[in-house]
Phi, psi and omega in degrees: 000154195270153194249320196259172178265155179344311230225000172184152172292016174291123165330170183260169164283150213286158151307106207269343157303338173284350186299269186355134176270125174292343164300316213276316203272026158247333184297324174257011178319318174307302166269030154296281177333315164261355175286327183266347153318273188323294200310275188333300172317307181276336168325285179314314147338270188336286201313310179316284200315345190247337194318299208300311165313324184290315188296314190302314203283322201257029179281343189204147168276351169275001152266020175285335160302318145346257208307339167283301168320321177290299190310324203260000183266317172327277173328314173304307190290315205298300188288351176282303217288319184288032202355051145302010205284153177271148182244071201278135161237153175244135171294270184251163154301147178290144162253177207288153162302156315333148160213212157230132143212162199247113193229162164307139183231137199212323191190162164298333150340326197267347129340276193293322200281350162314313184257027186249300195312287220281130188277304185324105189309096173231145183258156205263146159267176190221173150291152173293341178305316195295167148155302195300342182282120197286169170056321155278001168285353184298320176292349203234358176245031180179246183005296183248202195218103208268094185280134165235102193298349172296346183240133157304299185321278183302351188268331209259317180304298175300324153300313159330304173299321192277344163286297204288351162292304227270283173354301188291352189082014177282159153296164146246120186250165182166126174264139196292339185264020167097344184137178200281141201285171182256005165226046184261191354302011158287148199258166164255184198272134183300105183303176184262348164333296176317300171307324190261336158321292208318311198291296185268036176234332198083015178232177205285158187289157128238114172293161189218122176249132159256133192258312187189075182267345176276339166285333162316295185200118175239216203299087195288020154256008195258124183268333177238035177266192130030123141166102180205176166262188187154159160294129176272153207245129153223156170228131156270130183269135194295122204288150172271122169300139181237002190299125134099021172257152174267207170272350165292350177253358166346297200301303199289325189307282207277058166209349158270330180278329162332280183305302174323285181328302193289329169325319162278344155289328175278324169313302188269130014305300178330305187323292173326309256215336198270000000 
């Protein structure tokens, strides 16, 4: 198995599966377990008591800056009510919309607590799976931008969409690695979409780390996965510029928003490890 990463000779980050006691993770399975009920449960509850609002706002795209204001007091009520809260650190300052951003994806979390973060109206991209989820596909159909990475076709119609977002001055948020790994907190390699948005708009990059939001809430279809409350830890990062790169810095670009991300992962592991 490969150890180090593409682009430097850092060891890779460890599996967070290798941390784990196999007693403890039958021993607490039961208030895992219930912990990501009570989450689920209130996700859903909230999400009913608001639909008639989430539908009125997300009926014309000039109320869609609405309906993200809703998404983000939603998100706020989600994480008190879940003993989620969030622990944001800023690095650098936002620069003006447009912009892209690039975060790490670890958990379902990381949906909500995005629009907990990013003050800025963007539109997010998603997997096409979520589209299947009741009552929250509503979001993924007009607003946000539903990717199917199973298609070409469909994959290139959804960057299209996320250029004609961009055009407009909206954000875009989107995780580069396509969905969530099967080993984090290690991330996987970062497709090229994002960068080449970036690029061929001029604006600027902004990284996102969620550190440990995979510690948090991890698959709630996974019976031994994941699951407690605790502060979600996020760092924003000082955005990187794309004004005047071509397709030859395609590489060093997206190994550098790489390296950003992953920095505060490799911090709390070293912690972990001290």
């Amino acid at each position: 198995m490969k150890r180090t990463h593409e682009h430097h000779d850092r060891p890779l980050i460890a599996d967070g599966e290798s941390y784990r006691v196999p007693l403890f993770k039958w021993l607490f399975a039961v208030p895992r377990f219930l912990f990501k009920l009570w989450f689920g449960i209130v996700f859903y509850v909230t999400l009913t008591l608001l639909f008639p609002w989430f539908k009125h706002y997300l009926g014309r795209p000039s109320r869609y800056p609405k309906a993200f204001r809703l998404m983000r007091r939603w998100g706020k009520v989600l994480q008190w009510i879940t003993f989620l809260p969030q622990r944001a650190r800023w690095i650098g300052a936002l620069p003006k919309p447009p912009y892209v951003i690039c975060s790490n994806h670890a958990s379902y979390l990381d949906i909500p607590h995005m629009y907990v973060l990013m003050p800025d109206h963007f539109a997010l991209m998603g997997k096409y799976e979520l589209l299947k989820w009741p009552l929250f596909n509503i979001f993924l159909k007009d607003m946000n931008i539903a990717v199917n990475r199973g298609s070409h076709t469909e994959a290139a119609k959804a960057l299209m969409k996320a250029s004609k977002a961009l055009s407009k001055g909206i954000c875009v948020a989107l995780f580069p690695e396509g969905g969530i790994p099967g080993a984090v907190p290690r991330m996987k390699h970062f497709k090229d979409g994002a960068f080449k948005l970036a690029m061929h708009h001029g604006v600027p990059i902004v990284p996102v780390t969620f550190v440990n939001h995979w510690r948090l809430f991890g698959d709630p279809e996974q019976l031994l996965s994941r699951g407690h409350p605790g502060f979600a830890e996020a760092v924003v990062h000082p955005p990187i510029p794309t004004a005047g790169l071509t397709e030859a810095d395609l590489v060093a670009l997206r190994n550098q928003v790489f390296d950003a991300i992953e920095g505060p992962l490799r911090e709390a592991e070293n912690q972990r490890l001290r």
